[in-house]
C-alpha positions as a Markdown table, in Angstrom:
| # | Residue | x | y | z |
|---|---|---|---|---|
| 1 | Unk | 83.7 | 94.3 | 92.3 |
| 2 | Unk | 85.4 | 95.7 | 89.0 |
| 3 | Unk | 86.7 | 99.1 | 89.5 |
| 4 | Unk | 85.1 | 100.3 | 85.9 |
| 5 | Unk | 81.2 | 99.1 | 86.8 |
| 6 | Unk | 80.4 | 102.2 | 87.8 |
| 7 | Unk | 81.1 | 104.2 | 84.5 |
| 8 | Unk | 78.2 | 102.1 | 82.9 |
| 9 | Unk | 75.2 | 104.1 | 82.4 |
| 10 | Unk | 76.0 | 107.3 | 82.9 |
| 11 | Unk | 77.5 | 108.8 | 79.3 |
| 12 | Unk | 74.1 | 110.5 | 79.1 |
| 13 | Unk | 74.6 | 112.5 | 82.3 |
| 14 | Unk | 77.6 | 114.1 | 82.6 |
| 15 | Unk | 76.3 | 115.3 | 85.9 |
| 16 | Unk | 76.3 | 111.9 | 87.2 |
| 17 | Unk | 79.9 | 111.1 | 86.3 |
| 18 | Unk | 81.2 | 113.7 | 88.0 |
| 19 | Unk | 79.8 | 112.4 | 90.8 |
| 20 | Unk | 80.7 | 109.0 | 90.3 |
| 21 | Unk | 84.3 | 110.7 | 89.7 |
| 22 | Unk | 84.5 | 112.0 | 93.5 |
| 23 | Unk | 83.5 | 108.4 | 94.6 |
| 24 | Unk | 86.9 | 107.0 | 93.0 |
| 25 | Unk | 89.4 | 109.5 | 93.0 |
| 26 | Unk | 92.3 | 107.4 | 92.9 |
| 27 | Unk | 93.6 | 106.5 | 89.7 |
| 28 | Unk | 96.0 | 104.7 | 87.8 |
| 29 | Unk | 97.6 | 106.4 | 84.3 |
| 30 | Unk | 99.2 | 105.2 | 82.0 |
| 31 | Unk | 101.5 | 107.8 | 81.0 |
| 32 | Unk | 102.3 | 108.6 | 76.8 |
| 33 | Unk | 104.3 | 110.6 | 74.9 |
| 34 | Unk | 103.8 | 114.1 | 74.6 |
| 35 | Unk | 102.7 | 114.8 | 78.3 |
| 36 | Unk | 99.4 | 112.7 | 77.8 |
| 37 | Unk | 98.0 | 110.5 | 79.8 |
| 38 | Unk | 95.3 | 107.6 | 79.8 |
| 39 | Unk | 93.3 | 106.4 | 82.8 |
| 40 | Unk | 93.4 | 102.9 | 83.1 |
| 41 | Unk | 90.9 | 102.4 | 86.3 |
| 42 | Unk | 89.8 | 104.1 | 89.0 |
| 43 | Unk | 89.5 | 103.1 | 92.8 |
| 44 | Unk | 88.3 | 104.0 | 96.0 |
| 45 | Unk | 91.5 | 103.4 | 98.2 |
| 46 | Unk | 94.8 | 103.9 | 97.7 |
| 47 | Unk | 95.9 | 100.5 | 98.9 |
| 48 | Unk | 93.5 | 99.1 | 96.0 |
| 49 | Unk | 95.3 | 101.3 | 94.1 |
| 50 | Unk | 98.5 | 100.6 | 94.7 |
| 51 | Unk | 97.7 | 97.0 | 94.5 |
| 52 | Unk | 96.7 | 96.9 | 90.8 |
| 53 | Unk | 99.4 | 99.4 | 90.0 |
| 54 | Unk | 101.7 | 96.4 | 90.7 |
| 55 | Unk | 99.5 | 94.2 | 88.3 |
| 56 | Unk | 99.1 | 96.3 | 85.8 |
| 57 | Unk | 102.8 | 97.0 | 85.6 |
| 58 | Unk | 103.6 | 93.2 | 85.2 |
| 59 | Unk | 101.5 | 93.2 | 82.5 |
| 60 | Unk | 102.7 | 97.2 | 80.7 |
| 61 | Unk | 106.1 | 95.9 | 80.1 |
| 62 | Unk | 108.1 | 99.0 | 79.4 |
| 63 | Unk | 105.1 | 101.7 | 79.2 |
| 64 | Unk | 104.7 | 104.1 | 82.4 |
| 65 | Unk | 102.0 | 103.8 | 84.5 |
| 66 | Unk | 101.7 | 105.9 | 88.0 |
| 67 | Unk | 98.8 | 105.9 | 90.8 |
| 68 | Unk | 97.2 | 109.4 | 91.3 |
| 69 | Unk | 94.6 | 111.5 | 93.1 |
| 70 | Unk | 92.4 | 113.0 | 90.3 |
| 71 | Unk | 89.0 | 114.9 | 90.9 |
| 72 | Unk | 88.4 | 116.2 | 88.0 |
Protein backbone atom coordinates (compact mmCIF):
# COMPACT_ATOMS: atom_id res chain seq x y z
CA UNK A 1 0.00 0.00 0.00
CA UNK A 2 1.38 3.63 -0.81
CA UNK A 3 2.31 5.44 2.21
CA UNK A 4 0.47 8.88 0.93
CA UNK A 5 -3.21 7.00 0.24
CA UNK A 6 -4.37 7.96 3.22
CA UNK A 7 -4.01 11.96 2.85
CA UNK A 8 -6.68 11.62 -0.04
CA UNK A 9 -9.87 12.91 1.05
CA UNK A 10 -9.47 14.55 3.90
CA UNK A 11 -8.31 18.43 3.06
CA UNK A 12 -11.86 19.32 3.95
CA UNK A 13 -11.51 18.01 7.58
CA UNK A 14 -8.69 19.09 9.24
CA UNK A 15 -9.98 17.07 12.13
CA UNK A 16 -9.61 13.98 10.23
CA UNK A 17 -5.90 14.55 9.31
CA UNK A 18 -4.86 14.89 12.48
CA UNK A 19 -6.06 11.77 13.01
CA UNK A 20 -4.75 10.15 10.16
CA UNK A 21 -1.44 12.06 11.36
CA UNK A 22 -1.23 9.78 14.72
CA UNK A 23 -1.78 6.66 12.48
CA UNK A 24 1.71 7.43 10.64
CA UNK A 25 3.88 9.22 12.74
CA UNK A 26 7.00 8.33 11.31
CA UNK A 27 8.34 10.43 8.72
CA UNK A 28 10.82 11.06 6.35
CA UNK A 29 12.10 15.04 5.63
CA UNK A 30 13.74 16.28 3.38
CA UNK A 31 15.72 18.89 5.01
CA UNK A 32 16.33 22.68 3.10
CA UNK A 33 17.95 25.58 3.66
CA UNK A 34 17.08 27.90 6.22
CA UNK A 35 16.02 25.29 8.91
CA UNK A 36 12.96 24.12 6.77
CA UNK A 37 11.86 21.01 6.12
CA UNK A 38 9.59 19.12 3.65
CA UNK A 39 7.80 15.78 4.45
CA UNK A 40 8.36 13.40 1.87
CA UNK A 41 6.04 10.41 3.24
CA UNK A 42 4.80 9.11 6.14
CA UNK A 43 4.70 5.46 7.66
CA UNK A 44 3.58 3.39 10.17
CA UNK A 45 6.89 1.66 11.31
CA UNK A 46 10.12 2.66 11.63
CA UNK A 47 11.63 -0.32 9.78
CA UNK A 48 9.32 0.98 6.72
CA UNK A 49 10.80 3.97 7.42
CA UNK A 50 13.99 3.35 7.50
CA UNK A 51 13.69 1.26 4.44
CA UNK A 52 12.53 4.08 2.03
CA UNK A 53 14.88 6.38 3.72
CA UNK A 54 17.59 4.31 1.90
CA UNK A 55 15.56 4.66 -1.40
CA UNK A 56 14.86 7.91 -1.30
CA UNK A 57 18.44 8.75 -0.60
CA UNK A 58 19.64 6.88 -3.84
CA UNK A 59 17.46 8.81 -5.62
CA UNK A 60 18.12 12.77 -3.42
CA UNK A 61 21.66 12.85 -4.58
CA UNK A 62 23.27 15.44 -2.44
CA UNK A 63 19.95 16.93 -0.61
CA UNK A 64 19.38 15.78 3.13
CA UNK A 65 16.84 13.72 4.02
CA UNK A 66 16.35 12.17 7.73
CA UNK A 67 13.62 9.65 9.32
CA UNK A 68 11.62 11.27 12.24
CA UNK A 69 8.82 10.83 14.85
CA UNK A 70 6.39 13.73 14.07
CA UNK A 71 2.86 14.09 15.78
CA UNK A 72 1.95 17.10 14.93
Amino acid sequence: MPQNVYQQGFTANPGAIAYQKRLYPWAIAKLMPSMQRAIVGRFRSRSDTDGHLLCHRSHLGKQRAIALWDLG
